[in-house]
Phi, psi and omega in degrees: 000302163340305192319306209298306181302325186272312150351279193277338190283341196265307110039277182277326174228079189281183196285131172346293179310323195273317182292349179262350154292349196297310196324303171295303210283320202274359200253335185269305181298352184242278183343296196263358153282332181262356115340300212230288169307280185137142187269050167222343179299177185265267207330340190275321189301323182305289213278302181310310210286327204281338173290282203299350171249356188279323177267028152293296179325290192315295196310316201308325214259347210290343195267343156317282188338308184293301176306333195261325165295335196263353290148316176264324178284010175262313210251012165258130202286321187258045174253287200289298189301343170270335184293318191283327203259090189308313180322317215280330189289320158280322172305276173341321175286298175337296162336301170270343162294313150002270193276336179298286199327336178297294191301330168287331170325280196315330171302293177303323157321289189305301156326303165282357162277304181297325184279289183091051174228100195296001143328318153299307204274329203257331149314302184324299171302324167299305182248059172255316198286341183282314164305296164305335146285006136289340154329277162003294222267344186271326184285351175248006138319314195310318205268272211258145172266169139003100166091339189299304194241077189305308211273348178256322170262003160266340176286356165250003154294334176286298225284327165275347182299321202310310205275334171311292188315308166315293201288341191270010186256291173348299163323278182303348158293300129011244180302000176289304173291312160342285251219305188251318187251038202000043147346090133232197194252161217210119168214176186287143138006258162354308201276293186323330176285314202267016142260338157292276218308306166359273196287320162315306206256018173270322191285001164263324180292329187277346169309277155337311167280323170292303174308332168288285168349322199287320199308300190324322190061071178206091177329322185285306178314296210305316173318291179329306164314311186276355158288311165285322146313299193298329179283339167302310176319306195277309180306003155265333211272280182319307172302306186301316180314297225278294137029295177303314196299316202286331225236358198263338210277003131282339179226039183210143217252148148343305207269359167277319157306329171317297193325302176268336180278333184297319206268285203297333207271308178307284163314346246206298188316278180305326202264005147307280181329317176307316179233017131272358174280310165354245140031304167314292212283328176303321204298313171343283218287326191289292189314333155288348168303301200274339153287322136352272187302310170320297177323297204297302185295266190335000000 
């Protein structure tokens, strides 16, 4: 009976290490049964029983898991500082969101000068805009907390509102190619499944951080935030192309897909707009409220 128990005990909760070798070798065997093998062959099955005990082990584990994140983010000093320091936590993204955008800007660029293809340019243009407005908002994080300098961050929260509008002519050039010369993005199954799961779970974290953020009282956080929604957005906008392209194109006709990518590329369009005249019309009225008070206090 002991047998059966240290048995089913070693079974469901094997040692760390083995559950994190589970990941890769069960993540690999099903890539290459649904790729290479065929999904009837003895590897594949072999790969369902082995994905499925791995996301047993794991699921068993999750409340350990949970306990050891709540226990390292108490008692770890830079554990407490990231958690704590809201500055630090934007500044850092804003950095890297930065340089991806920069650097993919320059890419897509360099492709529409050599192609001589706007299609390119108008990628190029999307996260060019995407970049100067994280320029913006990362050199005064950088500087200043949260609410210290009012009058500098609503004037570059109005300044991302501008460029949001500047960045909706990209957009729309975009769903233009899209839509009229059916322009999209094309990827293997597999890469397309693991870009919904992405883009799904980055447009709910960016959901999220805008409704956390507002406590802050900061123009800059909420920009920063509202920046990363619009960009969730069109990664859904991107996600849906590719999707029609991968899994759509039997059982769905051309011109219906134009139909839904045009409809979503529209919607996306207008509510960029939407909350960058927001954005304006906000930074406006509150910098005249904060001139107001100055005048009134002075």
């Amino acid at each position: 009976m002991d047998f059966w128990k240290k048995l089913g005990k070693a079974l469901l909760f094997p040692h760390i290490a083995v559950m994190i070798l589970l990941v890769p070798v069960a993540t690999i065997l099903l890539i290459c049964s649904m790729v290479f093998v065929g999904t009837e062959s003895v590897i594949a099955y072999i790969s369902y029983v082995l994905a499925a005990y791995t996301l047993t082990v794991w699921c068993f584990k999750i409340p350990y898991i949970i306990k050891f994140i709540k226990k390292f983010k108490i008692e770890n000093r830079y554990a407490k500082r990231w958690f704590g320091d809201a500055r630090l936590r934007v500044t850092i993204s804003l950095y890297g969101s930065f340089i991806w955008n920069a650097a993919y800007a320059v890419f897509q660029l360099g492709l529409g000068l050599y192609h001589s293809s706007f299609w390119f340019c108008s990628l190029a243009g999307y996260y060019i805009s995407l970049a100067v407005m994280r320029f913006f908002l990362v050199r005064h994080s950088s500087k200043h907390k949260p609410g210290e300098k009012m009058h500098e961050e609503l004037v570059k929260y109005r300044a991302c509102g501008i460029v949001f509008l500047v960045m909706n002519l990209a957009l729309a050039l975009m769903v233009f190619f899209m839509v009229y010369f059916g322009r999209t993005f094309e990827h293997h199954e597999i890469t397309t499944i693991a870009m919904a799961a992405y883009t799904f779970t980055s447009f709910t974290f960016a959901i999220i951080n805008m409704v956390k953020y507002r406590k802050y009282n900061s123009p800059v956080f909420s920009a920063s935030k509202a920046i990363s929604f619009a960009a969730a957005c069109v990664s859904m906008l991107t996600l849906e192309s590719t999707m029609l392209t991968t899994f759509g194109t039997e059982t769905m006709d051309a011109f219906t897909r134009k139909i839904f990518l045009g409809a979503t590329g529209g919607a996306i369009s207008l509510f960029i707009v939407a909350m960058a005249i927001y954005m304006i019309a906000q930074g406006t009225r509150k910098l005249k409220l904060l001139k107001k008070e100055e005048q009134k206090n002075g």
